[in-house]
SEDO-956075 format. One record per residue (C-alpha): residue in three letters; x, z, y; residue number from 1. Coordinates in Angstrom, 2 decimals. Each point is the difference from the previous one (the first is absolute). Layout:
<nodes>
{node 'Ala'; {X; Z; Y}; NUM}
...
</nodes>
This chain:
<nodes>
{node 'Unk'; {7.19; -17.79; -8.12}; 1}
{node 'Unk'; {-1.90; 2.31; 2.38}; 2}
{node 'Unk'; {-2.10; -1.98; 2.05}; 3}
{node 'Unk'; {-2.47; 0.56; 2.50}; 4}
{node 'Unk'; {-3.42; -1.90; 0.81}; 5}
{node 'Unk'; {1.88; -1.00; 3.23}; 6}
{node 'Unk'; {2.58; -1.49; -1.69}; 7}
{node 'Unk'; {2.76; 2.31; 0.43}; 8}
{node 'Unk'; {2.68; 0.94; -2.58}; 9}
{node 'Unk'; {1.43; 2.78; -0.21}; 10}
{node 'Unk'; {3.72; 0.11; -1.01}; 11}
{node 'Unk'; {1.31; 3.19; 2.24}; 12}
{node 'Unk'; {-0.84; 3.46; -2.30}; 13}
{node 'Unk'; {0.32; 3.48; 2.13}; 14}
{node 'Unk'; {0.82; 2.79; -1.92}; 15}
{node 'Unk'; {-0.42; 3.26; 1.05}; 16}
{node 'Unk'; {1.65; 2.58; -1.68}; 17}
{node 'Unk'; {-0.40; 3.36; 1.30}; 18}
{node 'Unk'; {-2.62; 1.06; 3.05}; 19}
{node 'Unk'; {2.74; 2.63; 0.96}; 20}
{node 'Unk'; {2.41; -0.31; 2.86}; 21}
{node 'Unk'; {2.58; 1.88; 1.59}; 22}
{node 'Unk'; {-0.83; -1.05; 3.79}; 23}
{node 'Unk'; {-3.37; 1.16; 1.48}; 24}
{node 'Unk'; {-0.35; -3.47; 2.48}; 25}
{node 'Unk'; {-2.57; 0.77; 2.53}; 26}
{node 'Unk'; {-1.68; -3.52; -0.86}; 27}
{node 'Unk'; {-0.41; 1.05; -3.26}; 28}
{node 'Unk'; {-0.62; 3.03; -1.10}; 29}
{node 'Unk'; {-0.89; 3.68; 1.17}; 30}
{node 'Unk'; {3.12; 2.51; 0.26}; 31}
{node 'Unk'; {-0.88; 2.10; -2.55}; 32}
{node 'Unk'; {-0.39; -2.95; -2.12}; 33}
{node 'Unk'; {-2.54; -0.80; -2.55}; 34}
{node 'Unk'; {-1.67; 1.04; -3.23}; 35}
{node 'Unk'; {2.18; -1.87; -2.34}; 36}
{node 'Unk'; {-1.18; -1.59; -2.93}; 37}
{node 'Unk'; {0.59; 2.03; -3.52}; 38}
{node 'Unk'; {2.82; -1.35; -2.12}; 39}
{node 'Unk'; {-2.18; -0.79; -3.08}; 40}
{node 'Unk'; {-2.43; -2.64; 2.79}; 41}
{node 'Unk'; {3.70; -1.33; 0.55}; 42}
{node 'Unk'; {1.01; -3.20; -1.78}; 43}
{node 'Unk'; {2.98; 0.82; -2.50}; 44}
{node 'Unk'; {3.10; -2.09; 0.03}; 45}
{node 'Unk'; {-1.21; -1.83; -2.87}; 46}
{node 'Unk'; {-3.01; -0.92; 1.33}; 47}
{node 'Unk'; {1.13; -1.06; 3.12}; 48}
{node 'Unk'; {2.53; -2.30; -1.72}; 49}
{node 'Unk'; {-2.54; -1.13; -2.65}; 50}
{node 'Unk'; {-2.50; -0.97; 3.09}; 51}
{node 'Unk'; {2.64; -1.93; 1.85}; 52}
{node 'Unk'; {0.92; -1.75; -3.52}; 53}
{node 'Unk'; {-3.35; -1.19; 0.10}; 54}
{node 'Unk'; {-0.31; -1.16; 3.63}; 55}
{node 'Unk'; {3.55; -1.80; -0.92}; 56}
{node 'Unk'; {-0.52; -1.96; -3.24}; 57}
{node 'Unk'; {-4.07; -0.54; -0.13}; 58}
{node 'Unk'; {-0.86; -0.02; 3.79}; 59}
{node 'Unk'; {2.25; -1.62; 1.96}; 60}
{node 'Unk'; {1.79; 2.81; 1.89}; 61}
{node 'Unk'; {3.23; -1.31; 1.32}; 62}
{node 'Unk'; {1.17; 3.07; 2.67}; 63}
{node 'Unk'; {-0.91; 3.35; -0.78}; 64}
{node 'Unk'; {0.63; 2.65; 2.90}; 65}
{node 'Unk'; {0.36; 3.76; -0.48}; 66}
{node 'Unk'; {-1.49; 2.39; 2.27}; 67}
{node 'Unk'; {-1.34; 3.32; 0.64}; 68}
{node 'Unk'; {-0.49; 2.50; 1.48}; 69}
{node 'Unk'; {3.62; 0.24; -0.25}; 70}
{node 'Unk'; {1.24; -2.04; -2.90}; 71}
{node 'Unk'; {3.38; 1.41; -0.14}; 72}
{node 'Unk'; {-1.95; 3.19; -0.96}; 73}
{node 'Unk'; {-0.94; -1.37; -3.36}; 74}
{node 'Unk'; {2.60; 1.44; -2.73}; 75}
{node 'Unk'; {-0.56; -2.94; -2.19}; 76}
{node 'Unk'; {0.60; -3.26; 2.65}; 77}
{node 'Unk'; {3.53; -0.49; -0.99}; 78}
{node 'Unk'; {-1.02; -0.63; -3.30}; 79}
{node 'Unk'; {-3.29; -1.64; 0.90}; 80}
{node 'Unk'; {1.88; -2.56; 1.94}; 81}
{node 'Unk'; {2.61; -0.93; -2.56}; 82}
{node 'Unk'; {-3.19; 0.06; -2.60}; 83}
{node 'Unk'; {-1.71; -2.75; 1.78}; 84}
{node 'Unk'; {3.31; -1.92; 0.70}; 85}
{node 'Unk'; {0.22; -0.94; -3.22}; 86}
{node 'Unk'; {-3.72; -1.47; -0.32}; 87}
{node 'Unk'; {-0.18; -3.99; -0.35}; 88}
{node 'Unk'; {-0.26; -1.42; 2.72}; 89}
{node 'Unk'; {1.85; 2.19; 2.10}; 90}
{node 'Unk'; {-2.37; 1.23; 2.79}; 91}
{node 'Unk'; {1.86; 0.56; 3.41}; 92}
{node 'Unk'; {0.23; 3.57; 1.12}; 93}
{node 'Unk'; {-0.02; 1.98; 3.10}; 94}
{node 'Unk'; {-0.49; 3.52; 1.00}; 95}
{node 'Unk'; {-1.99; 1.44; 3.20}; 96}
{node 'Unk'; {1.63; 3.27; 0.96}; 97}
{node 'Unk'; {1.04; 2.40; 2.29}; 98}
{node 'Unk'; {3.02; -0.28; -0.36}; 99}
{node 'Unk'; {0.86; 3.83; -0.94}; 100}
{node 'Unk'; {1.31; -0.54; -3.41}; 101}
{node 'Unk'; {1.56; -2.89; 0.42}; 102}
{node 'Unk'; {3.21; 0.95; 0.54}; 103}
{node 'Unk'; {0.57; 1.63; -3.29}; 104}
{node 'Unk'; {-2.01; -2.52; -1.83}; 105}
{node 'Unk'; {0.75; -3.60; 1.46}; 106}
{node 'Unk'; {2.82; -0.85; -2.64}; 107}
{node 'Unk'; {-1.99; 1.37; -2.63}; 108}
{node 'Unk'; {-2.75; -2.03; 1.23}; 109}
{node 'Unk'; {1.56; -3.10; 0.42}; 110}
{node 'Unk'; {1.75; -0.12; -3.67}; 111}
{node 'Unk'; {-3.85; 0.61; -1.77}; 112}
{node 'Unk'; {-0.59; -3.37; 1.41}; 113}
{node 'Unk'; {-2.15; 0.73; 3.95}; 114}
{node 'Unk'; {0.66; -2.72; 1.70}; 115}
{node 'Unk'; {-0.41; 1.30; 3.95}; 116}
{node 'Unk'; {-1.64; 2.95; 2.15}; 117}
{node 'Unk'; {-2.00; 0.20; 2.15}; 118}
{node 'Unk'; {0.18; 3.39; 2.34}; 119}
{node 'Unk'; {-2.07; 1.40; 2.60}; 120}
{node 'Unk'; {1.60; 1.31; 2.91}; 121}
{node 'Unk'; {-2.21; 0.19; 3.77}; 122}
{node 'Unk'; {2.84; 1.40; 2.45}; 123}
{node 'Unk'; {3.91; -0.34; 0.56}; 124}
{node 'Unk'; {-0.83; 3.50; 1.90}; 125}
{node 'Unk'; {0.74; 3.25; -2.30}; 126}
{node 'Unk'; {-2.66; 2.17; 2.23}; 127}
{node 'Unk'; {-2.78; -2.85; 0.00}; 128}
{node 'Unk'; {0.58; -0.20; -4.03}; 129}
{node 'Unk'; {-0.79; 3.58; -0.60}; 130}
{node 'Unk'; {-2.96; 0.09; 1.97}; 131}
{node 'Unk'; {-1.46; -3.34; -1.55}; 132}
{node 'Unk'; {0.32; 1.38; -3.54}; 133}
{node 'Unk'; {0.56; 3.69; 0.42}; 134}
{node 'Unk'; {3.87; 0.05; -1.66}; 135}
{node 'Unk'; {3.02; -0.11; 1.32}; 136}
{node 'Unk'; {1.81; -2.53; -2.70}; 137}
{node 'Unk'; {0.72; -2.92; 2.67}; 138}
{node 'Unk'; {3.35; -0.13; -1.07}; 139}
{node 'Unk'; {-0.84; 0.10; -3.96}; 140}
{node 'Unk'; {-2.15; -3.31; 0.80}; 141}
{node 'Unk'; {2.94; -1.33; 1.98}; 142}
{node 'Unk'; {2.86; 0.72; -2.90}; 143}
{node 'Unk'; {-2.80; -1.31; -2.69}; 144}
{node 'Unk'; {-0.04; -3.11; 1.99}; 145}
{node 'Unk'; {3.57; -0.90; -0.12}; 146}
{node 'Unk'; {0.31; 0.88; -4.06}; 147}
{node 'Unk'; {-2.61; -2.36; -0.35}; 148}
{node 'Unk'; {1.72; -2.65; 1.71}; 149}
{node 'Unk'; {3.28; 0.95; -1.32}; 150}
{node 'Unk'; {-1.62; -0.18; -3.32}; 151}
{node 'Unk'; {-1.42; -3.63; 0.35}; 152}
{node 'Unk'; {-3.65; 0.96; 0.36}; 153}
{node 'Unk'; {-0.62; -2.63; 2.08}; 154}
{node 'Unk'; {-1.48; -1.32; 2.46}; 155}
{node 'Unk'; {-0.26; 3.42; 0.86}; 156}
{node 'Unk'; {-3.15; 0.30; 2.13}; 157}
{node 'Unk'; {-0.83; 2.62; 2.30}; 158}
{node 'Unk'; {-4.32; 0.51; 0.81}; 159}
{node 'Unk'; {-0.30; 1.84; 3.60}; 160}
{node 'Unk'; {-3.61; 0.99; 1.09}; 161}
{node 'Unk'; {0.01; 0.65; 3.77}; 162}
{node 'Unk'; {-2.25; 3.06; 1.53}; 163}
{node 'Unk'; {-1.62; 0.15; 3.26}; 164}
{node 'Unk'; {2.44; 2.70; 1.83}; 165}
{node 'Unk'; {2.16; 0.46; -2.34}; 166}
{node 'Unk'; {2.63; -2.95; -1.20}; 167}
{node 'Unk'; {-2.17; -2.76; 1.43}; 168}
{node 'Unk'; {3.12; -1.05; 2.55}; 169}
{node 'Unk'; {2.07; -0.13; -3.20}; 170}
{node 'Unk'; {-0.41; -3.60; -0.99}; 171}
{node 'Unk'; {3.10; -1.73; 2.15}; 172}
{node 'Unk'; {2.44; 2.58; -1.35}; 173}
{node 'Unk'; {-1.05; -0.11; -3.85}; 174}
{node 'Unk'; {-0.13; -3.80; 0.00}; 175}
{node 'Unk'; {3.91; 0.77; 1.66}; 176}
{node 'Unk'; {0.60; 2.08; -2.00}; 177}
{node 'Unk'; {-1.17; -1.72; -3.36}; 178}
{node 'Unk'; {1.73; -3.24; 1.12}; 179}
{node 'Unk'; {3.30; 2.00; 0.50}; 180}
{node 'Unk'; {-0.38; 1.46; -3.48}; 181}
{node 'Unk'; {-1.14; -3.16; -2.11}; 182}
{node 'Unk'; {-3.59; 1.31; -0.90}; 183}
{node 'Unk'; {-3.05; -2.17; 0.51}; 184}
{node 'Unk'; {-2.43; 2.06; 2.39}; 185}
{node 'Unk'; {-3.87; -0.22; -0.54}; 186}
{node 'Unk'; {-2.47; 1.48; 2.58}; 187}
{node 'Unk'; {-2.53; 1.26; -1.81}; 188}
{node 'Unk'; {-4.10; 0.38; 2.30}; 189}
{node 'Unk'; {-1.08; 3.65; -0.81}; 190}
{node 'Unk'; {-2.48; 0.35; -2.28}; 191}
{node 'Unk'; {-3.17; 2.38; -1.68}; 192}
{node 'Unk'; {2.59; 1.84; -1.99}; 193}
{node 'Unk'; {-0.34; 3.40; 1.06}; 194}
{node 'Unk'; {-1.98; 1.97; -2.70}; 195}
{node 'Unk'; {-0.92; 2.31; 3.02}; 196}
{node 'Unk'; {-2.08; -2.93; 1.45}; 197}
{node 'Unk'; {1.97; -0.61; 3.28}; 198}
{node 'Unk'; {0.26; -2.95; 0.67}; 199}
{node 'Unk'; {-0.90; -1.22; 3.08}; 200}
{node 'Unk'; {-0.15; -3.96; 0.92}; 201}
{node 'Unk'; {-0.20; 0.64; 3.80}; 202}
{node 'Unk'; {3.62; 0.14; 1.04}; 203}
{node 'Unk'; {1.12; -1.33; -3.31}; 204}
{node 'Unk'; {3.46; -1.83; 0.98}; 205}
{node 'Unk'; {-0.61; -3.10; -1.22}; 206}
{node 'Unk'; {1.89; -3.54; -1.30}; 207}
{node 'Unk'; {-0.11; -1.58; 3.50}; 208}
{node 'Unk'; {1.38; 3.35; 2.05}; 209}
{node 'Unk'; {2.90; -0.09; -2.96}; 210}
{node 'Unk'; {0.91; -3.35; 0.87}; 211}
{node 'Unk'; {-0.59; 0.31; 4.27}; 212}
{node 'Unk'; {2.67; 2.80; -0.62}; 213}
{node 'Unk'; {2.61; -1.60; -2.55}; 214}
{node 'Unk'; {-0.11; -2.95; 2.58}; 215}
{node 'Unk'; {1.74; 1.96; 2.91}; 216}
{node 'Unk'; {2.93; 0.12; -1.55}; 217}
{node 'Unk'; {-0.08; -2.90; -2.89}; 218}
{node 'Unk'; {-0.99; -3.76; -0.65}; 219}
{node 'Unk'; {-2.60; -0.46; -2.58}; 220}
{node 'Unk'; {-0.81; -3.10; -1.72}; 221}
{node 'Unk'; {-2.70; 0.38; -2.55}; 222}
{node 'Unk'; {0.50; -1.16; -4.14}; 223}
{node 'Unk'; {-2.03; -2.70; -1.04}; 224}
{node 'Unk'; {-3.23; 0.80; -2.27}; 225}
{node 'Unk'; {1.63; -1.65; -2.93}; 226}
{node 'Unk'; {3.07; 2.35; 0.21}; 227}
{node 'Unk'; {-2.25; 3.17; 0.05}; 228}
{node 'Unk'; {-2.17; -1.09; -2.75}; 229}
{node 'Unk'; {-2.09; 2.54; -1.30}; 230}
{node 'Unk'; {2.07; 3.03; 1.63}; 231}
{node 'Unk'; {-1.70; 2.26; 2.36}; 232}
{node 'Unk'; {2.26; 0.12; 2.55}; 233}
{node 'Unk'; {0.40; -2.95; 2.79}; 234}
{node 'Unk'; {3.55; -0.76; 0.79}; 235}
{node 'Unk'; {1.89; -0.62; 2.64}; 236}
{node 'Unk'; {4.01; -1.37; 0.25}; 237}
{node 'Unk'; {1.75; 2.34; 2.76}; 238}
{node 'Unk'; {1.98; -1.60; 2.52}; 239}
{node 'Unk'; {0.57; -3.20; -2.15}; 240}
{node 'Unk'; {0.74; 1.68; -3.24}; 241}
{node 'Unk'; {0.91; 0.90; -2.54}; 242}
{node 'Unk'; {-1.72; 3.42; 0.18}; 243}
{node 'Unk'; {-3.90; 0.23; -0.34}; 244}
{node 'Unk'; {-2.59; 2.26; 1.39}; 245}
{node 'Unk'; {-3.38; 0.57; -1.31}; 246}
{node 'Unk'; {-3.48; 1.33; 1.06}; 247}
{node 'Unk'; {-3.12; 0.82; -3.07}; 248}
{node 'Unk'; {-3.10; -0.03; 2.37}; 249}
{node 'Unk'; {-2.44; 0.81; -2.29}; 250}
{node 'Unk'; {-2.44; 1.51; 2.75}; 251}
{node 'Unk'; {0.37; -2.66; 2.48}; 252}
{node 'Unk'; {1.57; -2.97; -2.04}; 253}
{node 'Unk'; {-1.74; 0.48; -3.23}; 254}
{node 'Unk'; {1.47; -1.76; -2.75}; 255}
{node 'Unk'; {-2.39; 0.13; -3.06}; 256}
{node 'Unk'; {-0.24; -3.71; -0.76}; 257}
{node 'Unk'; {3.38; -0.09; -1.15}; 258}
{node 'Unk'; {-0.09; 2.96; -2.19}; 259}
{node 'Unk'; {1.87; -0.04; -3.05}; 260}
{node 'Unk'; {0.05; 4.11; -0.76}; 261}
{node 'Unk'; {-1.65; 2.50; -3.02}; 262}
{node 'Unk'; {0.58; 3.63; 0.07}; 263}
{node 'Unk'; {0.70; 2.61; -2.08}; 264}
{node 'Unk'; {-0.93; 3.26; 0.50}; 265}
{node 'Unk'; {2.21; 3.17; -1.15}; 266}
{node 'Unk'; {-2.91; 1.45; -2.29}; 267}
{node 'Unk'; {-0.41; -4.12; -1.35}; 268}
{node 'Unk'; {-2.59; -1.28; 1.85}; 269}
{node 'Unk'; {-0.01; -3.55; 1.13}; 270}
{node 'Unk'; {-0.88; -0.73; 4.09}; 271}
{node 'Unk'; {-0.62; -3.70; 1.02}; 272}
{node 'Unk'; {0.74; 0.97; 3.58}; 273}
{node 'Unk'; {1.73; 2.86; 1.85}; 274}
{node 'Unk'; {-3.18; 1.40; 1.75}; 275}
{node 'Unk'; {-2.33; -1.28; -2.94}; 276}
{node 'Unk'; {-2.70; 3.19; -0.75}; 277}
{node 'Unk'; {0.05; -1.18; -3.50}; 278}
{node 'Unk'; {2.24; 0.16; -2.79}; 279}
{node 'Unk'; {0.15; -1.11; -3.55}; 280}
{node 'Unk'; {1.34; 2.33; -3.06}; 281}
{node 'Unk'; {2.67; -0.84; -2.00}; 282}
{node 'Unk'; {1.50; 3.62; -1.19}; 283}
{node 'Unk'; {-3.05; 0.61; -1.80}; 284}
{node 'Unk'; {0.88; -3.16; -1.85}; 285}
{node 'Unk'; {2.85; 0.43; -0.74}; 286}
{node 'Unk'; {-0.50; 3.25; -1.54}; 287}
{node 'Unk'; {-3.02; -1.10; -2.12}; 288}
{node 'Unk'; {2.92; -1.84; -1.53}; 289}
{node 'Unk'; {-1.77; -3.25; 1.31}; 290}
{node 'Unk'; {2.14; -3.27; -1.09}; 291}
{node 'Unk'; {1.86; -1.63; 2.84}; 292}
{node 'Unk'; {-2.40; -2.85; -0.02}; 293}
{node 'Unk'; {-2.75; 1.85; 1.02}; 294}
{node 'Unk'; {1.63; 1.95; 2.28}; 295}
{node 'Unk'; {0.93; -3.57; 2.09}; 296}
{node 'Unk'; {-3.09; -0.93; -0.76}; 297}
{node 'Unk'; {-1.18; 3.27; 2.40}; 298}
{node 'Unk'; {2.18; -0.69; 2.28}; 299}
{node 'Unk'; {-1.03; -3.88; 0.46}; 300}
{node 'Unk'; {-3.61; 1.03; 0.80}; 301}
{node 'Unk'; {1.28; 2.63; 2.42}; 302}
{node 'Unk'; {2.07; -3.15; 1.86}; 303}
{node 'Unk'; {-2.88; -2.48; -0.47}; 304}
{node 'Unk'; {-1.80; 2.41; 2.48}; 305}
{node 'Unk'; {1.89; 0.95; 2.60}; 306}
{node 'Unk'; {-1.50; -0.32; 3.92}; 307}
{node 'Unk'; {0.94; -2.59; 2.25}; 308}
{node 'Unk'; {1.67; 2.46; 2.31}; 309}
{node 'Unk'; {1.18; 3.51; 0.75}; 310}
{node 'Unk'; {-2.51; 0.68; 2.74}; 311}
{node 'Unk'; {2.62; 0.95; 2.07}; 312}
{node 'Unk'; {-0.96; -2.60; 2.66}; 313}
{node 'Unk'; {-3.18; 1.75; 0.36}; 314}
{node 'Unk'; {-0.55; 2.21; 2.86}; 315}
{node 'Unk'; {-1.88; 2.22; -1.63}; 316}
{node 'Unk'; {1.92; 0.34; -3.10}; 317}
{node 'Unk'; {0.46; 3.32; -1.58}; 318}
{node 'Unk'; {2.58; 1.40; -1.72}; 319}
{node 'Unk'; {-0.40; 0.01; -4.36}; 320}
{node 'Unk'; {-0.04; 4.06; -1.02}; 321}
{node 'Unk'; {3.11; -0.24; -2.95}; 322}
{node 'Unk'; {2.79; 0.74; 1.96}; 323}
{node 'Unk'; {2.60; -2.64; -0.26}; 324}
{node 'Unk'; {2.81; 1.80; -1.17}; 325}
{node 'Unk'; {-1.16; -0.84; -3.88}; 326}
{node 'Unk'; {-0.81; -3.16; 1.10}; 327}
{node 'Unk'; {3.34; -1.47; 1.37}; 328}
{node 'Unk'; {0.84; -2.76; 3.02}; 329}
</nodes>
């Protein structure tokens, strides 16, 4: 079990794969990109599915999420994913993406055993998209959404951060437009992402201007606490249901007492909390050919220590240096 001195379990792994991506978002990175790490700091396919094994069968990890960077980058996740399908218990998997690749990988995807997607996508406008991440593959993200619900990746959810000036009318017509299409829409507050340090929270658009603008045009009743659980993202039914929208505030409607996540870094380090400044090593473990024991016995002391909260609800928070590409959402 990894267990905090709060009390909090975590049972929800993130598993970045690769701190390379194929957009250049504006909230998160510079456009001539980073300095990425070298392939032999990378985890290998076999450690990546060895550390999962261990978050599986000796620490309680029931869901294990893939990330990046841009996941669908990593040669190997096919065969990572059907690799940790067959551990016992079966963890519950899901992909954050793009949505690029998933055209030509969403079958293959969904046979290895990945349960559902989840794809980021901030405009329904082709212009607005190319100047939020500097490419013009609006209708690649589009097409990968459909195979992904054609391929039963679902609930296929769709993460839109709105900008100040640029999509931040947007949120009527994607909630339309998600409801029209079957996807389950979640808002998601801008955050310190941006490796170029940014971020601004002065004219951040924030959980309550979301919700004063999906109101003009739709009925909101909120989800009880007990049906969100421990999931980051408050709920509400849309005109009477059945479809769902949801908001993750986590500047203005922290939600750290509920946390149930570990990460896992690309080059194998282990981060108790997205915007933690520490991190604890497990590569270096694992290839000092340490014994999986010990290695969950790293990672429990790691858990045991993790903060109360992000910070984020702190004015004067700054942003951590690693850029979060390696680190994953």
């Amino acid at each position: 079990m990894l267990i905090d001195t709060y009390g909090r379990v975590a049972t929800d792994l993130r598993v970045s794969l690769t701190d390379r991506c194929n957009l250049r978002c504006t909230y998160c990175m510079p456009e001539e990109g980073l300095q990425w790490l070298a392939k032999p700091d990378l985890l290998t396919d076999d450690e990546i599915v060895r550390l999962i094994s261990i978050a599986v069968t000796d620490l309680g990890i029931t869901e294990v999420r893939f990330t990046g960077g841009e996941p669908l980058l990593r040669p190997g996740l096919v065969g990572i994913v059907e690799r940790c399908a067959a551990l016992e218990p079966r963890p519950r998997m899901s992909l954050t993406t793009n949505g690029i690749g998933l055209k030509r990988t969403a079958t293959a995807l969904k046979a290895a055993g990945l349960d559902r997607v989840n794809v980021s996508l901030d405009t329904l406008r082709p212009d607005v998209f190319k100047t939020l991440t500097r490419r013009d593959r609006h209708k690649d993200v589009l097409e990968g959404l459909h195979a992904a619900r054609d391929a039963g990746l679902t609930p296929v959810k769709v993460n839109s951060v709105l900008m100040p000036g640029l999509n931040d009318d947007e949120a009527p017509d994607l909630l339309a437009w998600a409801v029209e299409n079957d996807y389950e829409l979640r808002f998601i507050e801008q955050m310190p992402l941006d490796a170029q340090h940014g971020w601004k929270r002065d004219g951040m658009i924030t959980a309550g201007d979301i919700l004063e603008s999906l109101r003009t045009r739709f009925t909101l009743d909120p989800e009880s606490d007990e049906a969100r659980g421990s999931a980051p993202a408050e709920r509400w039914i849309v005109d009477g249901g059945p479809h769902r929208v949801g908001v993750i505030a986590s500047v203005t409607r922290p939600f750290c007492r509920a946390c149930d996540r570990t990460r896992l870094t690309a080059d194998g380090q282990v981060r108790t909390c997205l915007f933690a400044r520490e991190e604890t090593d497990l590569r270096a473990a694992l290839r000092s050919e340490a014994p999986d024991e010990e290695i969950a016995r790293i990672w429990r002391l790691a858990m045991w220590g993790k903060k109360a909260g992000s910070g984020l609800d702190d004015p004067s928070f700054l942003q951590p240096d690693r850029p979060m590409s390696a680190i994953g959402g």
